[in-house]
C-alpha positions, 0 to 999 in steps of 0.5 A: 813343590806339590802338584795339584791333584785335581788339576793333573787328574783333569789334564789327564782325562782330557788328553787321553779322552780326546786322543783316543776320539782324535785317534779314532777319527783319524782311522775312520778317515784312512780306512773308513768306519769298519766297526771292528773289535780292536786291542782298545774294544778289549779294554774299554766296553762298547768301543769300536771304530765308528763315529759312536765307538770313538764317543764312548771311547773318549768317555772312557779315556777322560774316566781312565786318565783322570784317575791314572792322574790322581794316582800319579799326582797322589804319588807324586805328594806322597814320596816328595821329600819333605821341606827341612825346617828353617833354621 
């Protein structure tokens, strides 16, 4: 059975996306708003822990997982084994 590329792509992008701000206000919760460069302000520009870092983050993660979901669903079609024809 193939899987619908665009609905994988947007479930991706909105659990990545939203992970990464629920994430981020978890830490702002414990620790406090400290504004420091993390592993995550390496790979996406602008992110940091602040309630404006976690915005720009969860805008990167909904672009990120969205086509990390497109290539996963794409090649998902891709290798699926094709149905035999009925006899």
């Amino acid at each position: 059975m193939k899987l619908n590329v665009m609905a994988l792509a947007l479930a991706c992008g909105l659990i990545w996306g939203l992970g990464i701000l629920f994430m981020t206000w978890f830490v702002i919760a414990l620790d406090g708003s400290t504004g420091e460069i993390t592993v995550l302000s390496r790979v996406y520009r602008g992110y940091n822990i602040s309630l404006g870092g976690s915005i720009i983050g969860m805008g990167w993660g909904l672009v990120d997982g969205f086509l990390g979901g497109l290539v996963l669903a794409g090649l998902y079609n891709q290798f699926l084994p094709k149905p035999k024809p009925a006899e």
